[in-house]
TIPANU-837084 format. One record per residue: residue in one letter; x, y, z of N, C-alpha, C, CB in turn. Coordinates in steps of 0.1 Angstrom, whole numbers, plus 5000, padded with zeros to 4 digits. Glycine has a CB too. Layout:
N
aXYZXYZXYZXYZ ...
END
This chain:
404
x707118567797707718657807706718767809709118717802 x706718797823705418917825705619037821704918947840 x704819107818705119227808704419347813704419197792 x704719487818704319577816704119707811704219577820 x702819767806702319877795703019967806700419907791 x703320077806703120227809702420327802704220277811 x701420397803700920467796701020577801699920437793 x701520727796701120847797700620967791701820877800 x699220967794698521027778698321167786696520947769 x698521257773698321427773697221417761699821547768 x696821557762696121627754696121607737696621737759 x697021607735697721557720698821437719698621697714 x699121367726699921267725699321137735701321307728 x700121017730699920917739701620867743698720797731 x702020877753703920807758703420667758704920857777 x704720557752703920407762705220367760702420267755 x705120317771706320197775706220067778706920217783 x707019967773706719857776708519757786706019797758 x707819717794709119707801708719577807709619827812 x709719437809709719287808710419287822710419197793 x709819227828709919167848710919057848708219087855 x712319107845713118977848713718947863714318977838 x714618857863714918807875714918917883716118727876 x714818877902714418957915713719087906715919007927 x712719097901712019207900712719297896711419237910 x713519327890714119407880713219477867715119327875 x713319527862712519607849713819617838711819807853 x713419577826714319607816712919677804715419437810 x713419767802712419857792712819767777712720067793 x711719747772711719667755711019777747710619497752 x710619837747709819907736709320057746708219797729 x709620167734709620287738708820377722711420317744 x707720447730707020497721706220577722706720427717 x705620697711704420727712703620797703704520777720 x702520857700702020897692701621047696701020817688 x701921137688701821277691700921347679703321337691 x700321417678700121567668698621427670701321637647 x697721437680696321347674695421467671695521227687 x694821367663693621497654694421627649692221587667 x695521647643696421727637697321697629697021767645 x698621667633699521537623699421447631701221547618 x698521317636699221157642700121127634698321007642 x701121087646702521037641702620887655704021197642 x702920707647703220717653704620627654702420707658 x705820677665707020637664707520507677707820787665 x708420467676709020357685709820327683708720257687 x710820287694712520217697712020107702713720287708 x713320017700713019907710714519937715712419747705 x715019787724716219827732717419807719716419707747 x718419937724719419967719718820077710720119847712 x717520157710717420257705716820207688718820327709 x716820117683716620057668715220087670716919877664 x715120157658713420207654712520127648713320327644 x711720097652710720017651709820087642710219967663 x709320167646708320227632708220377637706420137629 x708120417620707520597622706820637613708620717623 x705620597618704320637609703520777608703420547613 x702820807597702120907600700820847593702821047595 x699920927599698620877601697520997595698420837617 x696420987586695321087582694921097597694021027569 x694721277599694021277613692621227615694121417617 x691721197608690321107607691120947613689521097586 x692220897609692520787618692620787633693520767615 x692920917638693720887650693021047655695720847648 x691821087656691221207662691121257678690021187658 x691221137681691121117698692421037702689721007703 x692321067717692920957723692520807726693120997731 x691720827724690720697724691120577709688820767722 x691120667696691820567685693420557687691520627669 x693120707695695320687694695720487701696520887715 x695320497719695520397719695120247715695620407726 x693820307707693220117703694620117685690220117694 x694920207682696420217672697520157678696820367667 x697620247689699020167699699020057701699220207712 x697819997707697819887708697419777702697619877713 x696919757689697019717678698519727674696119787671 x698919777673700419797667701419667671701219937675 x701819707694702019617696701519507695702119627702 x700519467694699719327700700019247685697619357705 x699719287671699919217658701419247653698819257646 x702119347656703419337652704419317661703619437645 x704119337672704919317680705319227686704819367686 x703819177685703518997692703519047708705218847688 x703319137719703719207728701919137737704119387722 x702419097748701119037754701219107770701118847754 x700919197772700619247787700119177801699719327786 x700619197810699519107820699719227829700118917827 x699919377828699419447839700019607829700319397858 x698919677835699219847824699419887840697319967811 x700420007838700520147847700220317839702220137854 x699120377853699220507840699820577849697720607832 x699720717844700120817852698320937854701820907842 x698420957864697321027866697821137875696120937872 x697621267869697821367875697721437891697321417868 x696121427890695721437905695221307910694521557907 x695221327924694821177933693621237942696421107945 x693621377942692821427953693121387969691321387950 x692421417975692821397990692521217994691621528000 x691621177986691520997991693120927983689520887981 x693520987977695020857972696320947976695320817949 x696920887984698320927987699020777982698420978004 x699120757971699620587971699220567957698820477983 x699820497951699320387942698220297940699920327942 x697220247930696420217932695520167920696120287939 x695519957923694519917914693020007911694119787920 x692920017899691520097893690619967892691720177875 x689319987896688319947890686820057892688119797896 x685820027889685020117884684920247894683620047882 x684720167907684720307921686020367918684720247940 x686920317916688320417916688020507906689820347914 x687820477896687920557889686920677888688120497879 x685220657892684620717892685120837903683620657892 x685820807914686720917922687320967916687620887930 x688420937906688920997901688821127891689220917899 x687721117885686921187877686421307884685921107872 x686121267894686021447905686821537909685721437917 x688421477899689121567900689621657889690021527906 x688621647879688821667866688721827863687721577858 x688021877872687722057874689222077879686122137889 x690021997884691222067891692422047884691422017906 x692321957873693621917860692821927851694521767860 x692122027842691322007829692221957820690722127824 x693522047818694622007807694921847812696122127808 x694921787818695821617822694721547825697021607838 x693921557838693321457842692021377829692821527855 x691521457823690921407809691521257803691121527799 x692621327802693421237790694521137794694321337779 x694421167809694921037818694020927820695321087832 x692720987824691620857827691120827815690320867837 x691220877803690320797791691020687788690120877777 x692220617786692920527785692620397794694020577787 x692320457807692120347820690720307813692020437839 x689720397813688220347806687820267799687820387799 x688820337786688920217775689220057777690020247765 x690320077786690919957787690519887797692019947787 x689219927804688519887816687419827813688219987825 x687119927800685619817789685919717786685019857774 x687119687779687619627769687919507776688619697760 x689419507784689819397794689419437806691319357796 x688119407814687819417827688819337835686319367828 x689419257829690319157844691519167840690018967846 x692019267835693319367830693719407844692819507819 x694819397850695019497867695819627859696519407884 x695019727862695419857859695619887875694219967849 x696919997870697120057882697520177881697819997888 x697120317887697120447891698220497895696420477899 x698820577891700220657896700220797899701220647887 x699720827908699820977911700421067908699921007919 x700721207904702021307905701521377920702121447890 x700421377924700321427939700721347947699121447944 x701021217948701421147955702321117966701521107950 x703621217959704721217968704721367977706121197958 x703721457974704221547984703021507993704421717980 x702421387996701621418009701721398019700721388009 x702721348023703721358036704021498044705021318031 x703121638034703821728038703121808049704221798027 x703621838059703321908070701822028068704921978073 x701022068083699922088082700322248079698922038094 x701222288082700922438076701822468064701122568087 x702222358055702722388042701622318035704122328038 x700622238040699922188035698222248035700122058039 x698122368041697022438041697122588036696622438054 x695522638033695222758029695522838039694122768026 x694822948041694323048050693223038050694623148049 x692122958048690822968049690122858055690422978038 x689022868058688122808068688222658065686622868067 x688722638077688722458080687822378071688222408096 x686522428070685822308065686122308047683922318070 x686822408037687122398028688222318029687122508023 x689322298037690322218037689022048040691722288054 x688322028048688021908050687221878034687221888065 x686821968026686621908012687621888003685821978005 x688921908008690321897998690521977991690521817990 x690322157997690922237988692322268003689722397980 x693122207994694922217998695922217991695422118004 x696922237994697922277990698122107980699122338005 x698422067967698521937964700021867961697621927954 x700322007954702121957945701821857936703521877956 x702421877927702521767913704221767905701121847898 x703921697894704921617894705721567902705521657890 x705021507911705621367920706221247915704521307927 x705821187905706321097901707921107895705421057893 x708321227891709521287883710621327895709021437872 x709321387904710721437920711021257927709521597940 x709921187929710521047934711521007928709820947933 x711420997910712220927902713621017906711720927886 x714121087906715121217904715921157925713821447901 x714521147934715321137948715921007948714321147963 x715520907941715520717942717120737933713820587930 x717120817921718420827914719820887923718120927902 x719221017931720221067936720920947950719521227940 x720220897952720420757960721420677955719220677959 x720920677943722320567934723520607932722120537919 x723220787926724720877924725020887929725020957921 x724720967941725421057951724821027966725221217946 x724820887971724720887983725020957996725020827984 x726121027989726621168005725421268003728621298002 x724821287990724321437993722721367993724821567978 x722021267987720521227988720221258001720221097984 x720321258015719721298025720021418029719721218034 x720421478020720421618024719221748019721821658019 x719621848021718821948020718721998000719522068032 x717821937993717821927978716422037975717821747972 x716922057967715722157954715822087943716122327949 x714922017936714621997921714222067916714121927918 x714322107902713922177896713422117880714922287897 x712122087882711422047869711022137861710221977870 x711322137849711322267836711322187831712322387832 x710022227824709622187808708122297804709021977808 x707922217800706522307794705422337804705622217781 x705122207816704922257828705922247836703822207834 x706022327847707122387859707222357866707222487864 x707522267877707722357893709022317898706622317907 x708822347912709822327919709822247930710222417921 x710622117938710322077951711422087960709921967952 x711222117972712522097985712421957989712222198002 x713121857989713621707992714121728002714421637984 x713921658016715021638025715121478028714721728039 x715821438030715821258037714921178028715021228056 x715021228010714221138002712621158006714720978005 x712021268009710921288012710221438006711021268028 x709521468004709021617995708521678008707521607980 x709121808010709021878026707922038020711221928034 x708222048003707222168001707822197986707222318014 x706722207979706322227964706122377957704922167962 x706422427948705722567943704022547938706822627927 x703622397933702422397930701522397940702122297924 x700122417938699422397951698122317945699022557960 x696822377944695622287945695622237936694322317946 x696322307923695922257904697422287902694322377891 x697322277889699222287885698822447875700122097870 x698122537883698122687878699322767886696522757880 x699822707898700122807909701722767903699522757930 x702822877910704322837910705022917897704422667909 x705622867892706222897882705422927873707122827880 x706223037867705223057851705822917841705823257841 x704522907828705022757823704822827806703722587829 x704922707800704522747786703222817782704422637780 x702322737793700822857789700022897803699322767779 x700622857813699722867823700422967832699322737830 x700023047837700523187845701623147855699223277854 x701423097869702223047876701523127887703723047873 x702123157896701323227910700723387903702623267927 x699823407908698523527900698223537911697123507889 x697723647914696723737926695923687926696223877925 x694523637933693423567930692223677924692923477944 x692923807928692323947925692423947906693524087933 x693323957902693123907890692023837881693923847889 x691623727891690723647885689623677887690823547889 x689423757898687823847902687423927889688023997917 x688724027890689024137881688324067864691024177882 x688623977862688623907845687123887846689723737841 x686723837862685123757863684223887866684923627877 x684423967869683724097869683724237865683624117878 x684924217860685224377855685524307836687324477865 x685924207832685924197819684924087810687224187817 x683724087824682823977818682923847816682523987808 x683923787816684723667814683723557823686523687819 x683223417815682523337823683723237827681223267815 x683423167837684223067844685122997836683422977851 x684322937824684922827816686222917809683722747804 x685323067800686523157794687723177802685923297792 x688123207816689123237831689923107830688123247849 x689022987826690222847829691122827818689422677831 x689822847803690822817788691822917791690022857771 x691723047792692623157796693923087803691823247807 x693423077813694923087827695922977815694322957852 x695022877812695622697810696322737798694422547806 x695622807785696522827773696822937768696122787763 x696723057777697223157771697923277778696323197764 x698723217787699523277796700623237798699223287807 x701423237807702623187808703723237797702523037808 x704623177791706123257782705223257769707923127779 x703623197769703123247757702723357755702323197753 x702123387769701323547767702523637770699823587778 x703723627779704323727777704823787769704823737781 x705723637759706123657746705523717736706223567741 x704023687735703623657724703723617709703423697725 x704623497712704623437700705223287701705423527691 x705423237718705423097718705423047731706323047711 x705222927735705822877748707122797747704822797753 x707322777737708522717737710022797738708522647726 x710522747750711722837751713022827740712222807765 x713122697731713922707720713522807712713822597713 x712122857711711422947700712423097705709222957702 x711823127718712223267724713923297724711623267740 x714623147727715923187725716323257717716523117724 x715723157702716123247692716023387687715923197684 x714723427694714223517688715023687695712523487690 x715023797685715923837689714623987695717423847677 x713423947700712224077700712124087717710524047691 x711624197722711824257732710524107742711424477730 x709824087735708523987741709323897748707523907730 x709623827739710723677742711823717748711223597729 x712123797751713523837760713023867769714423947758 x711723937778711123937790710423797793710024047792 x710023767787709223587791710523547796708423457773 x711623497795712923427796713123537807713923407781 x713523617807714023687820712823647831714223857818 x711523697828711023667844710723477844709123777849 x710923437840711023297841712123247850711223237826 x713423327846714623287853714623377867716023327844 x713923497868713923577879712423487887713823777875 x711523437882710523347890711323227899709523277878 x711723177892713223057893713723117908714723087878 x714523207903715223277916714523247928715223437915 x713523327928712323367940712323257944710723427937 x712023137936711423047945712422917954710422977935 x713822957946714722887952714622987967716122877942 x714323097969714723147983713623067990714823327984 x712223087985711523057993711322887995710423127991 x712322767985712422657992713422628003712522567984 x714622747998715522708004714922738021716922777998 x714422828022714122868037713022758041713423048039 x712222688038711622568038712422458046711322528024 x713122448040714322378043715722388053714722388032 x715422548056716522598069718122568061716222488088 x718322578045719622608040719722528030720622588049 x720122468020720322418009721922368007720022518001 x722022198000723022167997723222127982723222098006 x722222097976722422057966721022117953722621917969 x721022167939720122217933720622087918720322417932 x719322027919719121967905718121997893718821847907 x718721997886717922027873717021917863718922097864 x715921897862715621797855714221817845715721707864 x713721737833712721747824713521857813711321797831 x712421877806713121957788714122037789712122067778 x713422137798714822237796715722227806714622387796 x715122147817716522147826717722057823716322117839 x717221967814718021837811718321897797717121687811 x718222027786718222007774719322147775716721987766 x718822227782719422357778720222447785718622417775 x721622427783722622457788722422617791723822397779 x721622657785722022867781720922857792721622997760 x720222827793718922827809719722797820717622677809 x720222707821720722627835721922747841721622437830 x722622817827723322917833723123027837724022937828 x721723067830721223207835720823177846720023277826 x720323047852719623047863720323037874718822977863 x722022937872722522947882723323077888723222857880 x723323177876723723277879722723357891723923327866 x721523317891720723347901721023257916719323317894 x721623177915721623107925723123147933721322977920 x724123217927725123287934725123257948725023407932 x724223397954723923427963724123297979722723487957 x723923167969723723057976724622987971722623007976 x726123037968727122967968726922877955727222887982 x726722917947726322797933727422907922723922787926 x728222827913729522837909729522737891730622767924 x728622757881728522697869729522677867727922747859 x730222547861731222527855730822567838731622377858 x731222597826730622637818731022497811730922777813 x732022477811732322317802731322217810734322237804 x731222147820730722087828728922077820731022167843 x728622187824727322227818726822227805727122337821 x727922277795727622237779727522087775728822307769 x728222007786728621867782727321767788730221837790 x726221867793725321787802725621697816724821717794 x727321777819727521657827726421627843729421677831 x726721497849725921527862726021607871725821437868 x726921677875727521787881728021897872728521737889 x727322007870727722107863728222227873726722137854 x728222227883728722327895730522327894728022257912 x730422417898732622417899732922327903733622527910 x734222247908734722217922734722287934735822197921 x734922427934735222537943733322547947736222707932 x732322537936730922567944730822537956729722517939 x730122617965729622607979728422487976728922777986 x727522537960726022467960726522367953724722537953 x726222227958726522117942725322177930725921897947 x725322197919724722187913724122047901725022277910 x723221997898723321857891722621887880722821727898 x722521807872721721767862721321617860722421797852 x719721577861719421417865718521427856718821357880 x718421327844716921367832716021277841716921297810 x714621247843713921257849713121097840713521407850 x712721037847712220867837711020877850713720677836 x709520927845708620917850707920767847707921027847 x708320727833707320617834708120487838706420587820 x709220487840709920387851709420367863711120417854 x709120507868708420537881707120437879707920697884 x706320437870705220427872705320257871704220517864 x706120237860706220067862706919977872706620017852 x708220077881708019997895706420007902709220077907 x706020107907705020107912703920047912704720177912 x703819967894702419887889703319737898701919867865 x704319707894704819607899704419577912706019617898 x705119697923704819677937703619637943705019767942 x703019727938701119737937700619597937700319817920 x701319557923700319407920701119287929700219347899 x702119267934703019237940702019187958704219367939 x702019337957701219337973699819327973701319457981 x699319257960697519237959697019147967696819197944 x697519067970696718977976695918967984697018927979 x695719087990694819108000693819267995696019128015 x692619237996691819367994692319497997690719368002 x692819508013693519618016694519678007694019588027 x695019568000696319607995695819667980697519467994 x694919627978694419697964693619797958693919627959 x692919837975692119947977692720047989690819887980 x693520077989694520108001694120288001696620057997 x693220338008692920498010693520598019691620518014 x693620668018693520778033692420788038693920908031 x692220868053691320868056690520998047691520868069 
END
């Protein structure tokens, strides 16, 4: 039976999924897994279906230092204990740059494109293509296939999709990009299934987790994002600021000596609910905590929130529905209420039972706003997509498919 990997590697972890192509092209996920704390504590863990744990190992960090041993471990794992035989991987790759609006077989030119976008995702794009590499040395006649998070907003119109600056910077692809695409597709394809009355309507997602944003959905399509060229802009996140003055950044590069590289480690790890707090990014941490730091990080987080629902909703010319989805929007009931309490204004009405219960609708009956809750399955996304992809190979075009 044909088999595919999903892979989604960060910085310190590797996600994988393994999911079996049964009848009309359907996906049934078999194995669910990943290795986290690399070069720190490796750990690595797995379900298979019905949730039964398959293994939870921990590993000397000299085992597993990179991502590079993380997955030749992962896959070793599957391949002799699993007995698990692949005939196609899907990753997730952060940026696509201005040549991929689409999905897309990798081989050496793709990927060397890819790599040029590595100044614009330092934290992701790294540790998304080392995986493709490896497994590009290793099985050259392996069909890997590319999954964008830029992907779904490039549909989006020319003056949500531009700077204010001189045309010929736009014709090198500094634009407006939006990310986490793969999580807002998954979240519009669901609301399809749930709630057919409201999916072509006027929607806001709201992704919260450790990175942020926000997107306006209309007719199953991404109409305008809080991210823009890199995933620094929008919401404040666990470490990365969210929208900054660009004056700021002058200010750090000339008034506090700061070299380029110092300004990026900066923005990426030491801003956002960490630097306001100072003492974490994690919003379980700040809940608890009872100090004046972590009680402003969490307030302008939820007053950022606010802002930006006004400025999708006007994107949009009105709002009908606000979904919540990823860690905290899917995890944490005392968030979802502070924030809908921000959303008043726009007819939004928390049920408080509704909401503690995680139900899909946590909004009143009486709300003007539906409010939802949808947890978010990115690497489903990515293994319809390897499917489709390889599906429609037969033809060059179909495997090398660009923008202009």
């Amino acid at each position: 039976m044909e088999k595919i990997l999903v892979v989604n590697a960060g910085s310190s972890s590797v996600k994988f999924r393994v999911y079996s192509v049964e009848e009309r092209a359907t996906l049934q996920q078999v194995i669910s897994g990943q290795i986290d704390g690399i070069g720190v504590r490796p750990r690595l863990k797995a379900s298979g279906t019905g949730d039964e744990k398959l293994i939870d190992r921990s590993y000397d960090p000299n085992e597993i230092p990179d991502v590079a041993s993380a997955m030749r471990v992962a896959g070793a794992w599957l391949r002799d204990v699993q007995h698990v035989t692949f005939t196609s991987i899907g990753h997730r790759v952060v940026h696509g740059g201005p040549n991929f609006d689409r999905p897309i077989c990798v081989d050496e030119a793709v990927l060397a494109d890819l790599e040029r976008y590595v100044p614009l995702a330092p934290l992701h794009q790294p540790n998304n293509l080392a995986p493709i590499r490896i497994l590009l040395e290793r099985f050259p006649d392996m069909p890997q296939v590319a999954c964008f998070d830029t992907a779904f907003h490039r549909g989006h119109s020319d003056v949500a999709d531009r700077y204010a600056i001189p045309d010929k910077l736009y014709a090198e692809g500094v634009r407006r990009y939006g990310f986490h695409g793969l999580s807002y597709e998954y979240v519009a394809e669901r609301m399809r299934e749930l709630m057919p009355d409201r999916a072509g309507g006027r929607i806001i997602v709201a992704h919260l987790g450790s990175g942020a944003s926000m997107c306006a959905i209309q007719n199953g399509r991404s109409v305008e994002s809080t991210m823009g060229f890199t995933a620094l802009d929008g919401l404040p996140m666990g470490t990365r600021p969210g929208q900054i003055d660009p004056g700021v950044v002058l200010y750090l590069l000339s008034e506090k000596g700061m070299s380029p590289a110092a300004v990026q480690d900066f923005l990426y790890k030491e801003c956002g609910l960490k630097g306001l707090s100072g003492i974490s990014n994690d919003v379980r941490d700040l809940l608890q905590s009872s100090e004046p730091g972590p009680a402003l990080a969490l307030d302008h987080f939820v007053y950022r929130i606010g802002l930006y629902t006004g400025y999708l909703a006007a994107s949009l010319n009105g709002l009908d529905s606000f979904v919540f989805t990823a860690g905290i929007g899917e995890r944490s009931a005392q968030m979802r209420a502070r924030i809908g309490e921000k959303l008043g204004w726009l007819g939004a009405n928390i049920d408080p039972e509704a909401n503690g219960e995680n139900a899909l609708r946590i909004s009143h009956p009486s709300s003007r706003l539906g409010v939802y809750v949808i947890p978010t399955n990115e690497e489903l996304m990515i293994a319809k997509h390897t499917l489709a992809v390889l599906s429609a190979a037969g033809s060059d075009d179909a495997v090398h498919r660009r923008t202009a």
